[in-house]
N, C-alpha and C positions, 0 to 999 in steps of 0.2 A: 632687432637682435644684434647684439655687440659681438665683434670677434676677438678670441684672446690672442693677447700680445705674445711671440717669439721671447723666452727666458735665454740670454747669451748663456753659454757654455761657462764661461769664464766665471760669470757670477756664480752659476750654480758648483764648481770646484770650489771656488774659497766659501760657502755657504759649509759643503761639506767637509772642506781643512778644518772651518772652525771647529762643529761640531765632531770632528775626530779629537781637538786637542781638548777638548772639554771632557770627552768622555775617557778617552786611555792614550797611557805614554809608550805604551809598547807596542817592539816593533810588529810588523803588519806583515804574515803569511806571501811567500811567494809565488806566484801567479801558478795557477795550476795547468797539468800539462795533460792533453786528452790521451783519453786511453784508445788506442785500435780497436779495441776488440769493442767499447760504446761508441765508435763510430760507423764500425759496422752494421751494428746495431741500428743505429739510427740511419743508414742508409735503407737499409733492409723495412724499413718501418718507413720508410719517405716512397717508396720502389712497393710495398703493399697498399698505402694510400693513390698514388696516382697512375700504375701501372705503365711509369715510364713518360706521361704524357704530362706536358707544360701548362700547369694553371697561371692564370697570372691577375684571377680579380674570382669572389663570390660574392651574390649575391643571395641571399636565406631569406624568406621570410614565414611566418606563420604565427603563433599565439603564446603570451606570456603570462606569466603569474608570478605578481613581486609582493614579498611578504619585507616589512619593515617595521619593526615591532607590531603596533597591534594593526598597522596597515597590511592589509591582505587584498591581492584584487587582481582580477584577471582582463589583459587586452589582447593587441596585435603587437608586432614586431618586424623592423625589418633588419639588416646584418650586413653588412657591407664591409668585405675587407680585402685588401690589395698584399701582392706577392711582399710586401715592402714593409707590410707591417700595421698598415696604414689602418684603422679602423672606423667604423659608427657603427654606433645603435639607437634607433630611432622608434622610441614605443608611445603608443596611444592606450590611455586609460581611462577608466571612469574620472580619475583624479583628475586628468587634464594629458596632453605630450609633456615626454621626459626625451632626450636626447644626450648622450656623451660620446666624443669624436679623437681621437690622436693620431694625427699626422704628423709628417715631417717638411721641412724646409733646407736654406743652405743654414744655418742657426742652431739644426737640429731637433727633435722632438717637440711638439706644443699639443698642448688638448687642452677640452674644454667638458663642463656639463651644465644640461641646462633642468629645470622643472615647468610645472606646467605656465610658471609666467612667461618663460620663451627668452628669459637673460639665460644668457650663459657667463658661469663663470671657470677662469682658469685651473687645471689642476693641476697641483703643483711638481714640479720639474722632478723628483725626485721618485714620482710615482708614474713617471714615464719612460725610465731607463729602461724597465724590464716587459718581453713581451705581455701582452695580457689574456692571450691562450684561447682568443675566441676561436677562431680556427685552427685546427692543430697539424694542419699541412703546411700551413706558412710558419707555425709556431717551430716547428722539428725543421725548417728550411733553414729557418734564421740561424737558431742552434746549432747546426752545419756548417756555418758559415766562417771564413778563417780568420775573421777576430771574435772565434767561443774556441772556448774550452769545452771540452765532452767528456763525462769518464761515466764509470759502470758503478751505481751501488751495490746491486746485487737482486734476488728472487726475492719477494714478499710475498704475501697477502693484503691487497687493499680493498677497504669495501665488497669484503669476500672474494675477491677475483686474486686468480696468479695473475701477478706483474714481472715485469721486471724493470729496474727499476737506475733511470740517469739523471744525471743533474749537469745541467749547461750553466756557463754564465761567459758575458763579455768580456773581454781584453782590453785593458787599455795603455796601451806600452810607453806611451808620451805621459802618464799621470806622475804624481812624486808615490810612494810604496805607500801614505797613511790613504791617500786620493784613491788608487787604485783599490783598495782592499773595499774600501765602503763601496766602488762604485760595482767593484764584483759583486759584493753581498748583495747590491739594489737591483743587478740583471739577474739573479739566478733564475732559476727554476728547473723542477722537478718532474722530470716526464716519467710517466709510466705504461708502459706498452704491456697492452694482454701478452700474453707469455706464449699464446698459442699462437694468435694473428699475426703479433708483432702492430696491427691498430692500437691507438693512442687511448689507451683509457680515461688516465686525467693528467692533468698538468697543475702544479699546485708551485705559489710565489706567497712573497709577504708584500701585501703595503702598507702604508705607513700615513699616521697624522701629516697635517699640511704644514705644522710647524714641528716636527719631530723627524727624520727621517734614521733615527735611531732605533723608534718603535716600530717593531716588529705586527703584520696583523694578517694573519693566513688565509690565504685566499684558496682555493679547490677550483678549478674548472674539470668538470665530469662529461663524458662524450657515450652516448650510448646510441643504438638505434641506427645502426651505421648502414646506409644503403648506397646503389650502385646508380650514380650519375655521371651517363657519357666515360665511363672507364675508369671514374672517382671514386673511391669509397667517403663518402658524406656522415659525418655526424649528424642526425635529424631531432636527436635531443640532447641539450646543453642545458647544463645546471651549474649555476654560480652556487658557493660555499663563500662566508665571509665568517672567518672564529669558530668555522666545524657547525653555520648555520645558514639553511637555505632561502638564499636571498632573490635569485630567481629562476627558472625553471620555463627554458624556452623548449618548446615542442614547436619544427619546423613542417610546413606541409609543400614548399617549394624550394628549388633551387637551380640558379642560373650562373654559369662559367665562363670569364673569357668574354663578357660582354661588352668589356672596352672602356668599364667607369674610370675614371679619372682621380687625381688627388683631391681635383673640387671637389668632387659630390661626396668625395668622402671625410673633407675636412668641413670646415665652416661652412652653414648656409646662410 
């Protein structure tokens, strides 16, 4: 099993200069400024999720079902994610093991995925700026965090539910304005808290071709099923959306806090 190689920062900037100058000349929006009243918000919604108490690692597991055109088929799953962002997911299927992991180093972001031959390969840099919303307590921590931006879009309706409705994305103060603009577009994301709980309904991003990072490709992560572990409020089902279509559909049956995983086990095996 190969490990993917660390992408330098640097490369991946002038990757995305180019493709700024390629695509428009104009200038590029100024970094946006959080609103109090969505960071309240999402304290209020960080403080309903863990009632005050220090998570700093989950572990999930229980049974999936990944539909991929006419591939439909159901196994197990495990979930592993760190305060830091850090993720895997690690599923067994009729087809064979599927595995994809993003971690971080001093380099910055790197991840990988693999199929059931057990290579992994890299994915690419551009699709690991932004969180990827498995867990949505570390998801709203990050979002929090003083290089995001926070503000309020407002009350909806989504997937019949009242939300309401925020959108984060990073900072990056040392970028030149075309750099920053894309690299905000590449972190965002779209939280949306039931209106009643203040819990994380969904969280929705775009990713993008491995050679495009222009194209846009909307992603959904859906949280329902929310139960009470050790003072946590838990997501126990988790639905990926890729293009407004269900790609997978995890139903958890356990969960363990705080157990001490590491950046190994949750990066490269």
């Amino acid at each position: 099993m190969s490990r993917t190689r660390p992408v330098l920062l640097l490369v991946f900037v002038l990757v995305c200069q180019i493709a700024l100058a390629q695509q428009t000349s104009s200038p590029s929006p100024q970094p946006p400024q959080s609103s109090p009243q969505a960071a309240t918000l999402l304290q209020n919604s960080l403080a309903a999720l863990t009632a005050g108490q220090s998570i700093t690692d989950v572990t999930l597991s229980g049974t999936a079902r990944r539909i991929a055109g006419s591939d439909d088929e159901s196994g197990t799953v495990s979930l592993k994610v760190l305060s830091s962002g850090a993720t895997r997911l690690d599923f067994n299927f009729p087809s064979g093991p599927r595995s994809e992991f993003r971690s971080f180093n001093s380099d910055g972001a790197t991840g990988a995925w693999s199929g059931p031959d057990g290579i992994f390969h890299s994915i690419a840099n551009h699709n690991l700026v932004n969180d990827w919303g498995w867990f949505p307590l570390f998801s709203l921590a990050t979002a929090s965090a003083q290089n995001s931006s926070i503000t309020l879009v407002g009350s909806e309706t989504r997937n019949g539910q009242s939300v309401t409705h925020l959108a984060a994305a990073q900072q990056f103060p040392s970028m030149s304005a075309d750099t920053l603009a894309l690299l905000q577009h590449l972190s965002q994301i779209e939280i949306f808290l039931d209106a009643a709980t203040l819990l994380p309904a969904s969280i929705a991003y775009n990713i993008h071709p491995d050679n495009n990072a222009l194209l846009d490709i909307p992603v959904e992560i859906r949280y329902s099923d929310y139960r009470t572990v050790n003072g946590t409020q838990i997501p126990f089902h988790i639905q990926k959306f890729i293009n407004n279509t269900l790609a997978l559909d995890l139903q958890f049956q356990s969960a363990a806090l705080n157990t001490g995983l590491t950046a190994a086990q949750v990066g490269a095996q």
